[in-house]
DRENPA-3360 file (N, C-alpha, C; in nm, 2 decimals, always signed):
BEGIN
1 = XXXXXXXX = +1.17/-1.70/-1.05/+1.04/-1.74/-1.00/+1.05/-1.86/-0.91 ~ +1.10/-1.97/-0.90/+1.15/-2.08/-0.86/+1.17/-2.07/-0.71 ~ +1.30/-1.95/-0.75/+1.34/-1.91/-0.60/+1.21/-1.81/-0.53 ~ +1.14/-1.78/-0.55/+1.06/-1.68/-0.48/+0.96/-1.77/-0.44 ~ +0.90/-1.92/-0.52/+0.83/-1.98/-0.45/+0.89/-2.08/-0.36 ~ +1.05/-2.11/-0.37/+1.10/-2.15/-0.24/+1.07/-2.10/-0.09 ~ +1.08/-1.92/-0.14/+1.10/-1.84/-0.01/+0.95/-1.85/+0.04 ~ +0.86/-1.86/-0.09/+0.71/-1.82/+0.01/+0.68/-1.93/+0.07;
9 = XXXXXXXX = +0.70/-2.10/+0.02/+0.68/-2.18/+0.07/+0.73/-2.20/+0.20 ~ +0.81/-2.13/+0.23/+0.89/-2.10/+0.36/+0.80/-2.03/+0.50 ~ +0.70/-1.96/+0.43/+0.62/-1.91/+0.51/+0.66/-1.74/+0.49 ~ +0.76/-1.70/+0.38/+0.79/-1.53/+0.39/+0.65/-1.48/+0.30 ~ +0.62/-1.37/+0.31/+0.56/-1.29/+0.26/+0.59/-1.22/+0.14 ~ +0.57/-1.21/+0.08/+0.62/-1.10/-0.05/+0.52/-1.02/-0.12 ~ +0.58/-0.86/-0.10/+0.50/-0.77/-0.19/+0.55/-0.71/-0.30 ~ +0.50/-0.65/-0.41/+0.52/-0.61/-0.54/+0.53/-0.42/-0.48;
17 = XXXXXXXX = +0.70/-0.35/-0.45/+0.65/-0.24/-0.46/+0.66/-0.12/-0.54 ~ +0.65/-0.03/-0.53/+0.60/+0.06/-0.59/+0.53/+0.04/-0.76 ~ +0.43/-0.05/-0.71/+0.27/-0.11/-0.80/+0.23/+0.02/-0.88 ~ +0.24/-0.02/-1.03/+0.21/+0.13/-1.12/+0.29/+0.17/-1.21 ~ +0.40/+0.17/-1.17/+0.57/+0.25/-1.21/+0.65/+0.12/-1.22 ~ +0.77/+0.22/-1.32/+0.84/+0.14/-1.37/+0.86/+0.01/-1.42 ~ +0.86/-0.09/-1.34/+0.86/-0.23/-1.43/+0.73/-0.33/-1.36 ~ +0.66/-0.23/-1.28/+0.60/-0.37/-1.21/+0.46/-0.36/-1.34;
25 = XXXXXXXX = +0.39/-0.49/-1.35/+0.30/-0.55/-1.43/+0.21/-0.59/-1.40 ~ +0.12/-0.58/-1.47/-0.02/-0.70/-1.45/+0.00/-0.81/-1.41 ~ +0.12/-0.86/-1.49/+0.16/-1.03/-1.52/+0.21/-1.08/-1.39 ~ +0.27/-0.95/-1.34/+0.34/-1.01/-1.23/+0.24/-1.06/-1.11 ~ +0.10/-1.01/-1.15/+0.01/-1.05/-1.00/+0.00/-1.18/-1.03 ~ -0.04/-1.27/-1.14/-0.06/-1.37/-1.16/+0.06/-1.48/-1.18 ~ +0.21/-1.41/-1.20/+0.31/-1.52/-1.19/+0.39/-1.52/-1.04 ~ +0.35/-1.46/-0.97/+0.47/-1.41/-0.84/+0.39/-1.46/-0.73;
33 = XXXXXXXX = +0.47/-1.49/-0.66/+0.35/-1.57/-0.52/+0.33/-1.45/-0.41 ~ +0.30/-1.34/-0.43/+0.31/-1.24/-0.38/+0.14/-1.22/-0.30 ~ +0.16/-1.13/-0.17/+0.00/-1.13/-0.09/-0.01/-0.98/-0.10 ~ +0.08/-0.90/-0.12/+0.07/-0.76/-0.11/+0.12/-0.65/-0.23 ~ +0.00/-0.57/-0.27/+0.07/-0.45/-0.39/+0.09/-0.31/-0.26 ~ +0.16/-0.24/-0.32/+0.21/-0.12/-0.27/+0.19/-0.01/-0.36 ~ +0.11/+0.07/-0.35/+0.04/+0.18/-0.42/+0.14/+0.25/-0.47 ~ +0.23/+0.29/-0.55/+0.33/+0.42/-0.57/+0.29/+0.53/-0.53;
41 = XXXXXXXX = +0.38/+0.57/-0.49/+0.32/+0.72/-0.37/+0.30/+0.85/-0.48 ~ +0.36/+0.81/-0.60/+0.32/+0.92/-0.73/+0.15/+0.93/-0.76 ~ +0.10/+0.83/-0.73/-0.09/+0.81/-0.74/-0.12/+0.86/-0.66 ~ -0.03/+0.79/-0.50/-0.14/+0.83/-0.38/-0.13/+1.02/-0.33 ~ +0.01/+1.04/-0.36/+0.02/+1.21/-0.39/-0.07/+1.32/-0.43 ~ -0.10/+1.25/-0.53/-0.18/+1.37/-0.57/-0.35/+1.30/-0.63 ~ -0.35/+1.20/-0.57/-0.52/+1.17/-0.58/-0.59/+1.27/-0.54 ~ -0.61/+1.37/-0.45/-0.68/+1.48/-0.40/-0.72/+1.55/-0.46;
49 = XXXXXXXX = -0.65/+1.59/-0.57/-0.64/+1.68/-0.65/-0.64/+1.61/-0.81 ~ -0.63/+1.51/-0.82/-0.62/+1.44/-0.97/-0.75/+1.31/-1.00 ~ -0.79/+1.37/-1.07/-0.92/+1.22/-1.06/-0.86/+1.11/-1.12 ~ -0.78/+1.12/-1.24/-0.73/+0.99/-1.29/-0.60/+0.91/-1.16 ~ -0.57/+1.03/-1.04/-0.45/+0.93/-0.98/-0.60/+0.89/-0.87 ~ -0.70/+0.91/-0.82/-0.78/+0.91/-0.78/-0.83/+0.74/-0.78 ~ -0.84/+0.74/-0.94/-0.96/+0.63/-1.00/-0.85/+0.50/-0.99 ~ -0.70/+0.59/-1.03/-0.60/+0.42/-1.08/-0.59/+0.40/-0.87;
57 = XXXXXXXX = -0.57/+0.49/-0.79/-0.52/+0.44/-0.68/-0.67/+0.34/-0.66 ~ -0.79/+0.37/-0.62/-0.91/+0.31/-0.64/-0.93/+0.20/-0.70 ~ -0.88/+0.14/-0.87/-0.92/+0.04/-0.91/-0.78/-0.02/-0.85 ~ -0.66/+0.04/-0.80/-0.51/-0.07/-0.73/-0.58/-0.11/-0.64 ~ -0.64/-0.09/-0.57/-0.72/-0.14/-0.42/-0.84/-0.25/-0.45 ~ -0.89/-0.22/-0.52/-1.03/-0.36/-0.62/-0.93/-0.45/-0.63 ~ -0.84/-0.41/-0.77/-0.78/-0.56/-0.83/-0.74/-0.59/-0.73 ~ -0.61/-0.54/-0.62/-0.56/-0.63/-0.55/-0.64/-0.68/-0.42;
65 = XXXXXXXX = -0.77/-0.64/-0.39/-0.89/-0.71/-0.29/-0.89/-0.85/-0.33 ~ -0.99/-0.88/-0.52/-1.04/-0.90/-0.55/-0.86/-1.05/-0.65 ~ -0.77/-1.03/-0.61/-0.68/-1.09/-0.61/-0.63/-1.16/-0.52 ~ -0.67/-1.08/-0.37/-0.70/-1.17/-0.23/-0.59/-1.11/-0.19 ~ -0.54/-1.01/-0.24/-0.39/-0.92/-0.19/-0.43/-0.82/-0.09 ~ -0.34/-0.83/-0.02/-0.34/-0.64/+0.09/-0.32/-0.55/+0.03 ~ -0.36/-0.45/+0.03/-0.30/-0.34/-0.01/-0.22/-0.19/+0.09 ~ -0.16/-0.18/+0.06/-0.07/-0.06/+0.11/-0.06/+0.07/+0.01;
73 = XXXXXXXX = -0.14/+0.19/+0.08/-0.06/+0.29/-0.02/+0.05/+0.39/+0.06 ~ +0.18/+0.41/-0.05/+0.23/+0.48/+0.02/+0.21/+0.62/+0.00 ~ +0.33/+0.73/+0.09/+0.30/+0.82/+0.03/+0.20/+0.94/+0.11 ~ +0.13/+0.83/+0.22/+0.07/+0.93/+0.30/+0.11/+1.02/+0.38 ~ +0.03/+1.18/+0.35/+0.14/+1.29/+0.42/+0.05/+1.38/+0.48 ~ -0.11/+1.30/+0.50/-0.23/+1.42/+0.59/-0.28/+1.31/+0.60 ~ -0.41/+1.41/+0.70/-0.52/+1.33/+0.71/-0.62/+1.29/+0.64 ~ -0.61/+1.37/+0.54/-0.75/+1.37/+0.43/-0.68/+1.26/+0.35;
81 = XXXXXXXX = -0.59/+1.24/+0.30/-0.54/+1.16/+0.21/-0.57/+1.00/+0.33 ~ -0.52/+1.02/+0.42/-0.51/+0.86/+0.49/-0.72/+0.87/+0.50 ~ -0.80/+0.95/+0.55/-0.92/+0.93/+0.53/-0.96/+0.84/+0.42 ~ -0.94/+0.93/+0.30/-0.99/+0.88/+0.20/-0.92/+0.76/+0.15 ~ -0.80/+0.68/+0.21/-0.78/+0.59/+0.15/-0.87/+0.46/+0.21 ~ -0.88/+0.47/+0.38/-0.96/+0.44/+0.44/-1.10/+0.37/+0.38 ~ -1.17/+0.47/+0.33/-1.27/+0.51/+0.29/-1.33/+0.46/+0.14 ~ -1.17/+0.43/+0.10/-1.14/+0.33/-0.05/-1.13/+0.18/+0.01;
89 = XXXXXXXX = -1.13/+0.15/+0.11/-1.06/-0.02/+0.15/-0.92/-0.03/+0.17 ~ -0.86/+0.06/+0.15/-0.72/+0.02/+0.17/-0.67/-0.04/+0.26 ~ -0.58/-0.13/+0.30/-0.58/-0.21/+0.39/-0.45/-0.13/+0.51 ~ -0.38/-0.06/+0.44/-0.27/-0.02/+0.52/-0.22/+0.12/+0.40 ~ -0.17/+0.21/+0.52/-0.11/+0.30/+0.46/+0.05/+0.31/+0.51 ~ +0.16/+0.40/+0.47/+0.25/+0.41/+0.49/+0.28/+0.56/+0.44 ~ +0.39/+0.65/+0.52/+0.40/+0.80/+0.49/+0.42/+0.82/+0.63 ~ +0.46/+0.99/+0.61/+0.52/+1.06/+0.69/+0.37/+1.13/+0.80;
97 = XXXXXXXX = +0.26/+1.09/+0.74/+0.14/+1.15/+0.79/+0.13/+1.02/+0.99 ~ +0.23/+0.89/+0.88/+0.17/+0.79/+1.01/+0.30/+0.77/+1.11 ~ +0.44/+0.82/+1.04/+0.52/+0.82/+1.08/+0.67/+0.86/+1.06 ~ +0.74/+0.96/+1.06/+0.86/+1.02/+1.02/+0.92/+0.85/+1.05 ~ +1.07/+0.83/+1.00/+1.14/+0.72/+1.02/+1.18/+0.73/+1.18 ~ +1.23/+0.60/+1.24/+1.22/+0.58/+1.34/+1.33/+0.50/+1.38 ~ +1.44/+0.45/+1.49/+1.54/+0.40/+1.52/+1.49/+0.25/+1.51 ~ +1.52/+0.19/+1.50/+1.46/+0.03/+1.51/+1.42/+0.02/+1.68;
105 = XXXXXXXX = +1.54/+0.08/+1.75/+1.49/+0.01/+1.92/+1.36/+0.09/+1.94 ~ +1.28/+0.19/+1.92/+1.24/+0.27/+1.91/+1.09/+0.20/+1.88 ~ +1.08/+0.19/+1.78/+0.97/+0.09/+1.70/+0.90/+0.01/+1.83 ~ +0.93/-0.03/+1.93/+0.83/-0.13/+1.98/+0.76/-0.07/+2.11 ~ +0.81/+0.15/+2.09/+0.72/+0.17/+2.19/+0.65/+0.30/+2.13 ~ +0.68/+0.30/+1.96/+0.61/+0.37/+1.92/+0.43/+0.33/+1.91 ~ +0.35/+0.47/+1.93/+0.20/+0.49/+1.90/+0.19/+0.59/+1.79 ~ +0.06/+0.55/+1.70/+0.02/+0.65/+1.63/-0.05/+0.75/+1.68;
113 = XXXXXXXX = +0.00/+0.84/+1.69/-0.07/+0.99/+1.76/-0.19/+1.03/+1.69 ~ -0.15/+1.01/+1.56/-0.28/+1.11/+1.43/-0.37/+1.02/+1.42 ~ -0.39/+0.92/+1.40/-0.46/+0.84/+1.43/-0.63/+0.91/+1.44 ~ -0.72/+0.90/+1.38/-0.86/+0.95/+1.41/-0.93/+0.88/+1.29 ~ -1.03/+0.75/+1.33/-1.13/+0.70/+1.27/-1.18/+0.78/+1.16 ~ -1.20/+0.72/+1.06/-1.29/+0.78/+0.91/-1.45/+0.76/+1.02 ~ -1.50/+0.89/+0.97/-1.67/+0.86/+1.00/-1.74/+0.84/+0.89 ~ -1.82/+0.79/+0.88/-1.91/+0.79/+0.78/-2.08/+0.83/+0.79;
% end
């Protein structure tokens, strides 16, 4: 803990990821100097089709608003899913829907193609 408030003091950023699973915690939003949760792509997967991955990805997006955090889900792999995350507040998504992986030199002349505004 020590060291991670060295590094943020520093001006780095830190996020908690794959938020949900495995070992990450409640506790950790309130002990970690952290600005960003990262949705596990196991919730954001099958929200469409699952109301309880639906409601947990939904209340991941509240608490961490409402924590002053970004949020990121990953996992995105359509358009309906990036819609609806949209549509929840999400602040950023991540997935094969916004981008297959990419060479690093590559990165600074990539555009999102799929890209199409949520209407409301």
């Amino acid at each position: 803990l020590a060291i991670l408030d060295r590094i943020h003091q520093k001006g780095v950023q830190l996020s908690i990821d794959d938020f949900g699973t495995g070992y990450s915690s409640l506790a950790y939003l309130k002990k970690l100097p952290v600005s960003e949760l990262k949705i596990d792509k196991s919730f954001v997967t099958d929200m469409l089709t699952s109301e309880s991955d639906a409601t947990i990805v939904n209340a991941t997006i509240q608490l961490g608003h409402n924590l002053g955090l970004q949020v990121v889900a990953e996992g995105v792999e359509n358009q309906q899913t990036y819609n609806t995350l949209r549509s929840m507040g999400c602040d950023l998504q991540q997935g094969f829907f916004i981008s297959r992986p990419v060479p690093a030199e590559a990165i600074t002349t990539w555009e999102f193609q799929a890209y199409k505004p949520v209407t409301h």
